[in-house]
C-alpha positions as CSV (number, residue, x, y, z in Angstrom):
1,X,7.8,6.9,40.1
2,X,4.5,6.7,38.1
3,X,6.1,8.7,35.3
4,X,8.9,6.6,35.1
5,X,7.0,3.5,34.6
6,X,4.6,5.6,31.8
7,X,7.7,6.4,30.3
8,X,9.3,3.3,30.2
9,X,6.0,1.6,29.1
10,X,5.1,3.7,26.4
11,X,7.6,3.3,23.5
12,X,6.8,-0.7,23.2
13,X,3.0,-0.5,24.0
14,X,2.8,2.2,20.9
15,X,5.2,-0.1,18.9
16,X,2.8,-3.1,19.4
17,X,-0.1,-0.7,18.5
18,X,1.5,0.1,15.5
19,X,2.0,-3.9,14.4
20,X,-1.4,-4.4,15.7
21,X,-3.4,-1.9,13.1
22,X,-0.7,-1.0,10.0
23,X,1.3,-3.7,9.5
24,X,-0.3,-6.8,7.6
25,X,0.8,-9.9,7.4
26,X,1.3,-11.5,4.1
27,X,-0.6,-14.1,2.6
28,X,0.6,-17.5,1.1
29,X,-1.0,-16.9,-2.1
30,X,0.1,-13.1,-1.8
31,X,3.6,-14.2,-1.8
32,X,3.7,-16.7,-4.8
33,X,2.5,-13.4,-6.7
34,X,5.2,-11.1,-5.5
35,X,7.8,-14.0,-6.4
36,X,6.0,-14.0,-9.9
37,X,6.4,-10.5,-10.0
38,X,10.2,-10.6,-9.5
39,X,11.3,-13.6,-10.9
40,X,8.9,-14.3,-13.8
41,X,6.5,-11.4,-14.9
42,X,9.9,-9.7,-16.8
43,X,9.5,-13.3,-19.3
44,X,6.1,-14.2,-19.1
45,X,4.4,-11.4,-18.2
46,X,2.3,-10.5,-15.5
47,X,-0.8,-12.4,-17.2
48,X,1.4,-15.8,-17.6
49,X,0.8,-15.3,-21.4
50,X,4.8,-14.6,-22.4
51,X,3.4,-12.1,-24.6
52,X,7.1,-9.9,-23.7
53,X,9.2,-8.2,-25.6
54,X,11.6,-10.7,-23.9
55,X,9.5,-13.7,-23.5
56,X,8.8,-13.4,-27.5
57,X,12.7,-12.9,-28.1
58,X,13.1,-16.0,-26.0
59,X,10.3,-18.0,-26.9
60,X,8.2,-18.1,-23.7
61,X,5.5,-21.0,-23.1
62,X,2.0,-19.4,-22.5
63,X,1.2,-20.4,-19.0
64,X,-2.5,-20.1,-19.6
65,X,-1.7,-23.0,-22.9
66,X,-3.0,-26.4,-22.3
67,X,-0.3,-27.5,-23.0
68,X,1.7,-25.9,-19.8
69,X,-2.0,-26.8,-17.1
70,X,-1.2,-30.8,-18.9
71,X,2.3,-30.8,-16.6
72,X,2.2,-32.0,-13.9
73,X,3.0,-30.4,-10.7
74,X,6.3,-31.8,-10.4
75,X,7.3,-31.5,-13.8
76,X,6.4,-27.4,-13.2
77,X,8.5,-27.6,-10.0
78,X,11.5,-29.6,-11.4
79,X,11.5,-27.0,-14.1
80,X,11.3,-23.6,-12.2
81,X,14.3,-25.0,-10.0
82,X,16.5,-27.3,-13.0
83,X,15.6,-24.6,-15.4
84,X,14.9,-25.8,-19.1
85,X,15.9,-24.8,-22.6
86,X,16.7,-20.5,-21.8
87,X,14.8,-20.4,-18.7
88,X,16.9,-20.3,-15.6
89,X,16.5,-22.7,-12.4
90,X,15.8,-20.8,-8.9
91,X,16.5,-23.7,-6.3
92,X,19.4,-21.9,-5.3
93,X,17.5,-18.9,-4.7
94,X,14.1,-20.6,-3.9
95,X,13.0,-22.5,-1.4
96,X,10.7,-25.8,-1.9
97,X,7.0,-24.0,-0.7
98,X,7.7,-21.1,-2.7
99,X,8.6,-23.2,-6.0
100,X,5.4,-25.0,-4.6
101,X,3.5,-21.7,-4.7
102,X,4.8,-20.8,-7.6
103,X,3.3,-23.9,-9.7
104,X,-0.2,-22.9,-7.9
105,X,0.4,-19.6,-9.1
106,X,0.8,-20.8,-12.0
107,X,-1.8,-22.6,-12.2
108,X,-4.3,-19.9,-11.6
109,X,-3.6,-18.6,-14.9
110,X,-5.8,-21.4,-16.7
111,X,-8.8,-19.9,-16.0
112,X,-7.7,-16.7,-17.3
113,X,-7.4,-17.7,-21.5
């Protein structure tokens, strides 16, 4: 009977061991830079500069510019889901709190120029 129980015990107590120690949650700010990654960096490059073939070829704003950190928060939000000029919109593709992180994201890149 006791080996029945081990055995029977086992599988989910080394499955919750295995959450426990390898697997790591993601962080908030972790995730705004994986959506930049896959939904921006190919444009305006994983620095925010636009400094692309593509983003050059397309005319890419500099994200580090003052003259991008001057918009407003929803103005960056309205245009990462409307879209403007070549740049498509995402809020069928993107929820609210990631656009949201997105703009912070963005904004991280002021310090940087």
């Amino acid at each position: 009977m006791n080996r029945c129980w081990i055995r029977m015990a086992l599988p989910p107590l080394l499955a919750a061991f295995f959450v426990q120690f390898f697997v790591r949650p993601v962080k908030a700010d972790n995730v705004a830079e994986v959506t930049y990654k896959a939904k921006c960096a190919a444009c305006h490059a994983t620095d925010g500069s636009g400094d692309t073939a593509v983003g050059k070829k397309l005319g890419t704003h500099d994200f580090r510019s003052p003259e991008v950190q001057k918009m407003s928060d929803a103005e960056l939000s309205e245009i990462l889901a409307k879209g403007k000029n070549k740049m498509p919109g995402y809020e069928k593709s993107l929820k609210p709190d990631e656009i949201k992180g997105l703009v912070t994201y963005i904004r991280s890149f002021a310090a940087t120029k």
